[in-house]
N, C-alpha and C positions, 0 to 999 in steps of 0.2 A: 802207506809205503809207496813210494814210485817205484814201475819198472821202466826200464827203459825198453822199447817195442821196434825202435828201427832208428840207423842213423840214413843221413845221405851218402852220398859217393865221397864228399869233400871229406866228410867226418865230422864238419862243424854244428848242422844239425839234427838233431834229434828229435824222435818223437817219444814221450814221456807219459803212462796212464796212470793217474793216481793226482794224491791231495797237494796242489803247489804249494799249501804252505809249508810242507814237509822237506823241500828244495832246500839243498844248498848250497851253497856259493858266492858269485857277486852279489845277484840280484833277481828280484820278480816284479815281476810284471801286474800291475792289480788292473784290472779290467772297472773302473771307478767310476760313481756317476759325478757329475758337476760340482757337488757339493761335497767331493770328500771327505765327508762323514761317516762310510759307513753306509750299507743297505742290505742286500740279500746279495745272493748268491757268491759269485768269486770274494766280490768286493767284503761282504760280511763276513765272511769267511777270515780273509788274511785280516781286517780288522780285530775279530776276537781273538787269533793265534796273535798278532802280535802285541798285544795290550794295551794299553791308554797312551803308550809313549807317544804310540802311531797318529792316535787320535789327536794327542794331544801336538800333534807337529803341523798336521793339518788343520787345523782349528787356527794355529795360526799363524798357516797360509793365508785361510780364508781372511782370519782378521786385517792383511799388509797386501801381501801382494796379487792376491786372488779375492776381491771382496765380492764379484759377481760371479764367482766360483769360475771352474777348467773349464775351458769348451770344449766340443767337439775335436777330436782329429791333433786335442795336443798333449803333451805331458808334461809331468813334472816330480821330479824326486825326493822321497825324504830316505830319514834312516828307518830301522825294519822292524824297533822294539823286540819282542820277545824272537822273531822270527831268527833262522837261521841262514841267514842272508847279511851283505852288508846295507843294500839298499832296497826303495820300493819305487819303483816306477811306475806313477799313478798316470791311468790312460784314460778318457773318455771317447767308448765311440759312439755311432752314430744310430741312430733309431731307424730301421728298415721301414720305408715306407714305396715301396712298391722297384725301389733304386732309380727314380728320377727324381730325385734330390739330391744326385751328391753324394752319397752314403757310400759308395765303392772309393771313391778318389777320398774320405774323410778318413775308412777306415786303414786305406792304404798307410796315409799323415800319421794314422796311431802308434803304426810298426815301426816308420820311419823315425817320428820323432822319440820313439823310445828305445830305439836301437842309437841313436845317436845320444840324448844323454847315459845311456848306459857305457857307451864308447869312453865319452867325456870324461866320465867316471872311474873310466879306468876296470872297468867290471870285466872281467876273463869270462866269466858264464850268467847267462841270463836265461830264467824260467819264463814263457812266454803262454798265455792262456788265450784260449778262443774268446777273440774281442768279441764285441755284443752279439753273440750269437743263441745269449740267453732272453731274459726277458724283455732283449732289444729286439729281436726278432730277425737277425739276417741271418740267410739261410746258410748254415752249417758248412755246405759244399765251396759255394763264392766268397767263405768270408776264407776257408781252408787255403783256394786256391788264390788270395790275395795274400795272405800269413805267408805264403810260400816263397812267391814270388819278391817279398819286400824283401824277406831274413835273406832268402838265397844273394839277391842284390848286394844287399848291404856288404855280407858276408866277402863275399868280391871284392868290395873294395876296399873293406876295412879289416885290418888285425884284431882288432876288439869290438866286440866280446867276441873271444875263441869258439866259443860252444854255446850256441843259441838252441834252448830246447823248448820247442812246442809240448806244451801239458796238456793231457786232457783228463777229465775228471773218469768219465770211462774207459772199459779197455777196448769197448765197441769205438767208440768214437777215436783212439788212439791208431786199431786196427785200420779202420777208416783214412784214418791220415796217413798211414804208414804205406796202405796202396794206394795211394797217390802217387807221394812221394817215391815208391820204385817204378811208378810208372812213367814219370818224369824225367 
């Protein structure tokens, strides 16, 4: 079950504690590695909620137009299988390595480019997961206050997606974002 735990002042974002594949609306967000395949965490996650469709749209991707699989910092959309969404907006970010490589302006590219094909898309609301803050390893805090800073952006300039909501798997980590976000 999601609750919703804070929005901002605009109204447009949200902060959201519970299972994204539970979300729904346009669209979510899969935090994915290279190979869109499928792995742990978010990624295996929205794979098994949404079925083999998912798999099977990615597979091929990989096969045409992705044969050295997503990089870093971009996206790319399929439809949601089982999920209760119209899309999925597969992201790969960046592997924290100390953040002099790049990894801050990569992870920013992930928000970016997937706030824009979801725009593209026409998606009213978008489920938004903490980029590689998992077993990629950036830290939780700077990847939050990068999330914020993109969606708020974007949000600015664009009419779509109406309601961008940040998910978190915890309600600790939702609270977490949520005093941020009033303190900003």
């Amino acid at each position: 079950m999601l609750v919703e735990i804070a929005r901002d002042g605009s109204g447009r974002i949200g902060i959201l504690a519970g299972d994204i594949t539970e979300y729904s609306g346009g669209g979510i967000v899969n935090a994915a590695n290279s190979g869109l395949l499928g792995g742990g965490g978010i990624d295996g996650a929205i794979h098994r909620a949404a079925g083999t469709e998912l798999s099977d749209e990615c597979c091929a991707l990989r096969a045409t137009s992705l044969p050295g699989g997503l990089p870093a910092g971009k996206a790319v959309s399929t439809g949601a299988g089982r999920l209760r969404v119209r899309r999925v907006i597969h992201t790969v970010g960046p592997v924290w390595r100390g953040g002099t490589s790049g990894e801050r302006e990569t992870l920013a590219s992930c928000y970016r480019t997937s706030l824009e094909l979801a725009r593209d898309e026409g998606l009213e609301s978008l489920g938004v997961p903490a980029v590689s803050t998992g077993a990629y390893g950036f830290p939780p805090a700077a990847a939050l206050e990068i999330a914020l800073r993109e969606c708020r952006a974007f949000a600015i300039a664009n009419a779509l997606p109406a309601r961008i909501d940040l998910v978190f798997f915890t309600l600790a980590e939702a609270r977490a974002a949520a005093a941020l976000v009033a303190a900003s």
